[in-house]
Each structure stands twice: as C-alpha cells, then as structure tokens.
C-alpha positions as CSV (number, residue, x, y, z in Angstrom):
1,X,4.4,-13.1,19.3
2,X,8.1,-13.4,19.9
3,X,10.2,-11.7,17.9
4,X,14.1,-11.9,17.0
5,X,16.1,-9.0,16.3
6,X,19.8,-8.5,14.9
7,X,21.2,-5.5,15.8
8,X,24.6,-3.6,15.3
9,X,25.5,-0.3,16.3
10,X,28.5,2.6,17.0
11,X,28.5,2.4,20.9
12,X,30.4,6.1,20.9
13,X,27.0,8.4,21.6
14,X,25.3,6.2,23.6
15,X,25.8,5.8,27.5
16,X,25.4,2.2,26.7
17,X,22.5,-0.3,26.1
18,X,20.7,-0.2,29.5
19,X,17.9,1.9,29.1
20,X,18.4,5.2,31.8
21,X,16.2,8.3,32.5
22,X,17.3,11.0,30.8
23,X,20.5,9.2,29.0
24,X,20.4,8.3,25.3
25,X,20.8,4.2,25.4
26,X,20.7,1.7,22.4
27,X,17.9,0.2,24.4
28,X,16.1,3.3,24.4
29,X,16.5,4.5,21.1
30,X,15.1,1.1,19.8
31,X,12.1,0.7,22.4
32,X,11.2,4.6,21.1
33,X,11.2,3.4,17.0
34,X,9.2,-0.2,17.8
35,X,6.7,1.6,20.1
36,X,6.1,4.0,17.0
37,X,5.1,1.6,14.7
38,X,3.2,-1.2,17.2
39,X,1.4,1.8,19.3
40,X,2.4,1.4,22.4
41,X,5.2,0.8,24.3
42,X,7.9,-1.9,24.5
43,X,10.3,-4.0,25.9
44,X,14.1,-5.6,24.8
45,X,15.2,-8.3,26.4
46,X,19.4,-8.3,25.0
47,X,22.0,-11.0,24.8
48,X,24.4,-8.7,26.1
49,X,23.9,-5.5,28.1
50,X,27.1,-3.8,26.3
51,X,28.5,-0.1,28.7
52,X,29.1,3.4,27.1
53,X,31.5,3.1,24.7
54,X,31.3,-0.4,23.1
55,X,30.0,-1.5,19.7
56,X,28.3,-3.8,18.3
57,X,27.9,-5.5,15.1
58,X,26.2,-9.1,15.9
59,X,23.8,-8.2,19.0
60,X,20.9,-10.5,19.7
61,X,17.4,-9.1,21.6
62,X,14.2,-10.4,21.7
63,X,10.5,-8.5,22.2
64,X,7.2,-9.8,23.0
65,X,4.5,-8.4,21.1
66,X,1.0,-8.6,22.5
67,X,-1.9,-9.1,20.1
68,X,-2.6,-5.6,19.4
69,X,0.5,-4.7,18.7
70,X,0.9,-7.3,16.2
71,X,-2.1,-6.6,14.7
72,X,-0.9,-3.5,13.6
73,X,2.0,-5.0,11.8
74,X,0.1,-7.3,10.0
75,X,-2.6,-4.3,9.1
76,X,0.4,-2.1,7.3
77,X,1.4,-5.5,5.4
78,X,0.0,-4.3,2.3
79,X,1.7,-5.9,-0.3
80,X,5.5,-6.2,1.1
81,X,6.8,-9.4,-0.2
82,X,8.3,-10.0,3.0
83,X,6.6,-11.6,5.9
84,X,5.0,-9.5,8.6
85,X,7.7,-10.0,11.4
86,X,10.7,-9.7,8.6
87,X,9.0,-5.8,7.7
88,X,9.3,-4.8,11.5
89,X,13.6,-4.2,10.4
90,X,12.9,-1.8,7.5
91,X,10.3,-0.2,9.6
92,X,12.8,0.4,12.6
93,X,15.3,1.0,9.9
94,X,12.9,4.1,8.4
95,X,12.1,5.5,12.1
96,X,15.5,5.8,13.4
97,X,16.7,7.5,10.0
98,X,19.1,6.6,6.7
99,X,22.6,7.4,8.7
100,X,21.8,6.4,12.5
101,X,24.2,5.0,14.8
102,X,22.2,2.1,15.5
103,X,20.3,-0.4,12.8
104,X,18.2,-3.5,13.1
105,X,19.3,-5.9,10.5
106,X,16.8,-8.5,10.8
107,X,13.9,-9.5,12.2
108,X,11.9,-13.0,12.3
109,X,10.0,-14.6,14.4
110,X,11.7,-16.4,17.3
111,X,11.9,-19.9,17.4
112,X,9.7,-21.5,20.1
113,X,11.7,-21.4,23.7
114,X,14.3,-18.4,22.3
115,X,15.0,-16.0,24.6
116,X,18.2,-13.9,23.6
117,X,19.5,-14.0,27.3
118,X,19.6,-17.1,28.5
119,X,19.5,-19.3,25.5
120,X,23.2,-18.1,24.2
121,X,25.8,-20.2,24.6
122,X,28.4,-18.0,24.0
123,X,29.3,-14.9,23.1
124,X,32.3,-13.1,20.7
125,X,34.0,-10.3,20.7
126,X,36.7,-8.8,18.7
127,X,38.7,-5.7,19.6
128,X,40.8,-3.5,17.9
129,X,44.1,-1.7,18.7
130,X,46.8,0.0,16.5
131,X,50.7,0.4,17.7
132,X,53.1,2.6,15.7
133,X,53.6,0.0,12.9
134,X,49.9,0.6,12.0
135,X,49.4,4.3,12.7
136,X,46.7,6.2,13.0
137,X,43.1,5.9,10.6
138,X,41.5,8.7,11.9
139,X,38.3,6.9,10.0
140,X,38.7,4.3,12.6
141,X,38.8,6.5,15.7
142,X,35.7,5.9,17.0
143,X,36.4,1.8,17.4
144,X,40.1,1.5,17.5
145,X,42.5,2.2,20.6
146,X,45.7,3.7,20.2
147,X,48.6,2.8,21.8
148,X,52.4,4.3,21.8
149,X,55.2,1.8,20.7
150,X,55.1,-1.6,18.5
151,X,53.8,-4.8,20.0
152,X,54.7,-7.7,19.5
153,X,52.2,-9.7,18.4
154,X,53.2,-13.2,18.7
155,X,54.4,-13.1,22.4
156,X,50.2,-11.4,22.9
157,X,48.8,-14.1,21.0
158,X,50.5,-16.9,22.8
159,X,49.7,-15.4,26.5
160,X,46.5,-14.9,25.2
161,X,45.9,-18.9,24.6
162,X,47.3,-20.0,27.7
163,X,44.2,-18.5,29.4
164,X,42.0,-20.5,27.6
165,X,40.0,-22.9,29.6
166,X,37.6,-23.0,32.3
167,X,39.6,-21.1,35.0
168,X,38.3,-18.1,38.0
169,X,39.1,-15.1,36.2
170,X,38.5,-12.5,39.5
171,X,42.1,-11.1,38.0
172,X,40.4,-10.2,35.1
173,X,37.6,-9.1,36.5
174,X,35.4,-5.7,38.4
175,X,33.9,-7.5,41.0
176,X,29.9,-7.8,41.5
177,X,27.8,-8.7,44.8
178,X,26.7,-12.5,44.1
179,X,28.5,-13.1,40.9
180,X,30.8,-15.8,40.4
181,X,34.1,-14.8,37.9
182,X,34.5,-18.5,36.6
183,X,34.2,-18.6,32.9
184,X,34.8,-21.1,30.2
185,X,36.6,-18.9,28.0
186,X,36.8,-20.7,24.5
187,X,39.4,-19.3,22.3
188,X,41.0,-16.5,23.0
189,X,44.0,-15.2,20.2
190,X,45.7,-11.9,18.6
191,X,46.7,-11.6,15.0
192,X,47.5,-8.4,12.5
193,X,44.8,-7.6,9.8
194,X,45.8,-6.2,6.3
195,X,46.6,-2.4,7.6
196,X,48.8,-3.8,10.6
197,X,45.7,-3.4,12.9
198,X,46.0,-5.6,16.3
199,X,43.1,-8.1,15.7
200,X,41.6,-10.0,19.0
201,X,39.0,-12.3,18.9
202,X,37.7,-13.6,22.2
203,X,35.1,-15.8,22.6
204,X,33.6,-17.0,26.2
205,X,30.4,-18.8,27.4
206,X,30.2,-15.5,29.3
207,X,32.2,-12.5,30.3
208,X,31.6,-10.7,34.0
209,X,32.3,-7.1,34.5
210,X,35.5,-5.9,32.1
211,X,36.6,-9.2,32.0
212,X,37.4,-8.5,27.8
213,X,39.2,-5.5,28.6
214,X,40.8,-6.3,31.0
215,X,42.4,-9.7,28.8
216,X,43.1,-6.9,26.3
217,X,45.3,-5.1,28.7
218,X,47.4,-8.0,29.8
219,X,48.2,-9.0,26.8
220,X,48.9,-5.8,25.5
221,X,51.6,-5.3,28.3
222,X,53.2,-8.4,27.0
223,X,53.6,-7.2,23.7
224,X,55.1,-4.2,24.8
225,X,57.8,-6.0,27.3
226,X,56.1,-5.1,30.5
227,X,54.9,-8.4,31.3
228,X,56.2,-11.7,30.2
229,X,54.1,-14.3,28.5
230,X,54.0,-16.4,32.0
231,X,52.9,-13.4,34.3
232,X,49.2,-13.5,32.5
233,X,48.2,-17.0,34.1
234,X,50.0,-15.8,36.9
235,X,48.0,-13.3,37.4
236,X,44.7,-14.8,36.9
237,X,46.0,-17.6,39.3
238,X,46.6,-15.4,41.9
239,X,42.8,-14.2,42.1
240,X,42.7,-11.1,42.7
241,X,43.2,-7.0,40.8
242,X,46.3,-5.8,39.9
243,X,48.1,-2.4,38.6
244,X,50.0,-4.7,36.4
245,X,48.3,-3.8,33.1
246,X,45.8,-1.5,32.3
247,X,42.3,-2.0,31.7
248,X,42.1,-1.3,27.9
249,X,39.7,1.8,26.4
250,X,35.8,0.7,25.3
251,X,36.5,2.7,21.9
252,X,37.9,-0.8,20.7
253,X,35.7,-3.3,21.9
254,X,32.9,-5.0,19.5
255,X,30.4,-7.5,19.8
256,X,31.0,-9.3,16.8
257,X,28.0,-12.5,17.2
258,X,26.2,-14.4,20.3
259,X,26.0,-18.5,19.8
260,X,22.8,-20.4,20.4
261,X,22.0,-23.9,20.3
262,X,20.2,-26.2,17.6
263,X,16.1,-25.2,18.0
264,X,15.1,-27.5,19.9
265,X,17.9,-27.1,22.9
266,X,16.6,-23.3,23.2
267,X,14.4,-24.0,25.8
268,X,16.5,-26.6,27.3
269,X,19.6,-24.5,27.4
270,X,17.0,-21.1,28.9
271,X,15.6,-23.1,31.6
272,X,19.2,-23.9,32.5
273,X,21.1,-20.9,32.4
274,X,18.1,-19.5,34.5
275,X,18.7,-22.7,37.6
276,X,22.3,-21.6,37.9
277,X,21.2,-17.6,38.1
278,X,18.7,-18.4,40.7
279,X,20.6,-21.2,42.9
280,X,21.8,-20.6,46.3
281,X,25.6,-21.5,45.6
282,X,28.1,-19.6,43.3
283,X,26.5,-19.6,40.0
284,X,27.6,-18.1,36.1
285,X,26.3,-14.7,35.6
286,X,25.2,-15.7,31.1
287,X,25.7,-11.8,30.6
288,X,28.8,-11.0,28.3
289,X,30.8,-7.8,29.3
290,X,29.6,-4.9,30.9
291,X,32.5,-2.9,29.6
292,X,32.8,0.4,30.8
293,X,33.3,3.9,28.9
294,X,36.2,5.4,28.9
C-alpha cells in the first residue's frame, strides 16, 4: 500500500532531510515514528531532499507499506471515523510529541502511479528576508535572514522576472558530476508582506544545488545598488560562479508546495522524469534545492 504524506517542518535542528548515521534528519525522525506504529522499519521516498537549515511547510513523501505493516494499521482502527491510511498522521503526530519541529499533516492513500519524486512537476519556494525598514522579529529568527541597509524592492522584483524562462542556470548554481543546470524556472518575483518583510516566491520545474539561494543573493545585491537590474541575466548568461553576490543564508528558505499532474498523468509524468535521469546525454536532475546550512 502506497501512502501519501504532507509534511512541514522547522529545518533549524535538523542537518537536513537525508537520512545520515548519527545526525538527527527530518528523514530520520519520521522513518523512527512510522516504524513504531507499523513494526518494522521504513522507507521515505521525498519530493525534495531539502539541506540543514531549510524549512518546510508543503513537503511531499511517499512510503510503501508491505502487508504486515498495514495490517497493523487497520488492526488499531477501532472506531476512528477516519480511514485507516488518514489515522497514520495523528499517529505520527502522537509519536513524535505535541510541540515537535516536524508534523505530518496528512496522510492518504496515494493515487495509483504517484511517486512524490518523479511525478512533481514543479516545485515552490518562498524565502524570507528583512532590511532595516522591517527590523528585526526575533520570533522569526529561526526562518528569516537579516540583512543591513534598505532594499529596494522593485528594482529585485524586476531582475528577478527577467530570469524567468527556460535558460542554463550554471551561474546560479554548485555544480554536480552528471547534472545538467538547465531549468524551466516559472515565475520568479519579490514583494513586501504586511510587516515590511522581503517576500520571494520562486517556482521552478526543478532547482539544482543552491540554485534558490543563490537567485536570492543576486537579487538582493540589486536592491541594495551593488548590481544593476541587467547584471543578473548577465550573469546567468555568462555560465559560470561569481563573487558578485552572495549566496543567501538557509534560515530563510521554505518549501512552501510541490505541483503534480491530474491522476491519471502520474505515471505518465514518473516514467518520464525517470528516461531523462537515466539517459546518456545531459538530462534534468527533478530534485528541487539541495540548499546548504549556513
């Protein structure tokens, strides 16, 4: 049995999803509550394999459960008027305690040919960053970065939507053995929230290694006069790192939902996210950002 989970999570304590030896992950922590309730142990298969340091409020995984295990969901039914695979949230949601850092906020049974990997179609984020003319919310530490000075946020949100489009991002981008840096990315834009906060949504069919970060950073040296509008395509046309801006913090960065097609294109869209991971030529890695912890 295939099931679908929803997941959101405070990034700051954990060195990541990725489950590691020895290291508290997201990955981990959840494996560890299932296994307590099926029996035995478990394994996620993630939308998006977020780094130490990033958030996450709309994260997709999927887990297979073998008969056994779901047996013993079904056996602990009782009378919940939920159906079996809905219980399995609350359940996680009772293991891993009332104030954790990381929650399950659904769970359903997958739709035949789901797999949270490589049925997505895209992928959101949303990242947060405070000047001077919004101060300091030392309630918001943990997911909003800091920076010195005011921006100005109409020259970011214009450089940020000339980079839209289907374009090599390798400017944008830590580079990784056998992975292409071609993205489509979809919309891409800045605005100010209620309390002055510096609001980015970006949304991509993928995102390869700090590729969000990175987009942060450019445009954040435009708002603050260090780069001009132009420079940012300028850059990414140029195809390769620069100290022009600096990568942006992880504290800020949230993954906010992951897109998947219409039911019946979930196997469709698997099978071919999986040919272009496993051809011979230059093909689109369908993980989002692997940001890294700063």
């Amino acid at each position: 049995m295939r099931i679908r989970l929803d997941i959101a999570y405070d990034g700051t304590h954990f060195r990541g999803w990725a489950k590691q030896p020895t290291l508290r992950t997201v990955q981990g922590t959840l494996e560890a509550a299932l296994a307590r309730i099926v029996g035995s142990d478990v394994q996620f298969v993630v939308a998006g394999r977020t780094d130490a340091g990033v958030h996450a409020s709309g994260q997709v995984a999927h887990v297979d459960l073998d008969e056994k295990q779901w047996s013993r969901i079904e056996a602990r039914q009782g009378r919940a008027p939920l159906a079996p695979a809905e219980t399995i949230a609350g359940r996680m949601r009772g293991v891993l305690g009332a104030y954790s850092d990381v929650t399950v906020t659904k769970t359903s049974i997958a739709p035949e040919g789901f797999d949270a990997r490589f049925s997505a179609v895209w992928r959101c984020y949303r990242y947060r960053l405070a000047d001077t003319q919004a101060g300091f919310d030392p309630l918001r530490r943990h997911d909003t970065t800091n920076i010195r000075g005011n921006l100005d946020e109409q020259a970011m949100d214009a450089a940020a939507r000339s980079l839209i489009g289907l374009h090599d991002f390798a400017s944008y981008c830590k580079p990784r053995e056998e992975a292409t840096t071609i993205r489509t990315l979809l919309d891409y834009r800045w605005v100010r929230d209620a309390e002055g906060v510096l609001i980015a949504e970006v949304k991509a069919d993928a995102f390869c290694h700090s590729m969000v970060r990175a987009l942060v950073g450019a445009c954040a040296a435009v708002g603050e006069g260090r780069l001009d509008v132009e420079d940012v395509v300028l850059l990414r046309d140029a195809l390769t790192r620069t100290s022009e801006f600096k990568v942006l913090a992880a504290r800020g960065l949230i993954l906010t939902e992951v897109g998947y097609p219409a039911d019946e294109l979930l196997a469709t869209r698997a099978e071919q996210t999986r040919a272009r991971r496993d051809g011979t030529s230059r093909v689109r890695d369908p993980e989002p950002d692997h940001s890294l912890g700063e």
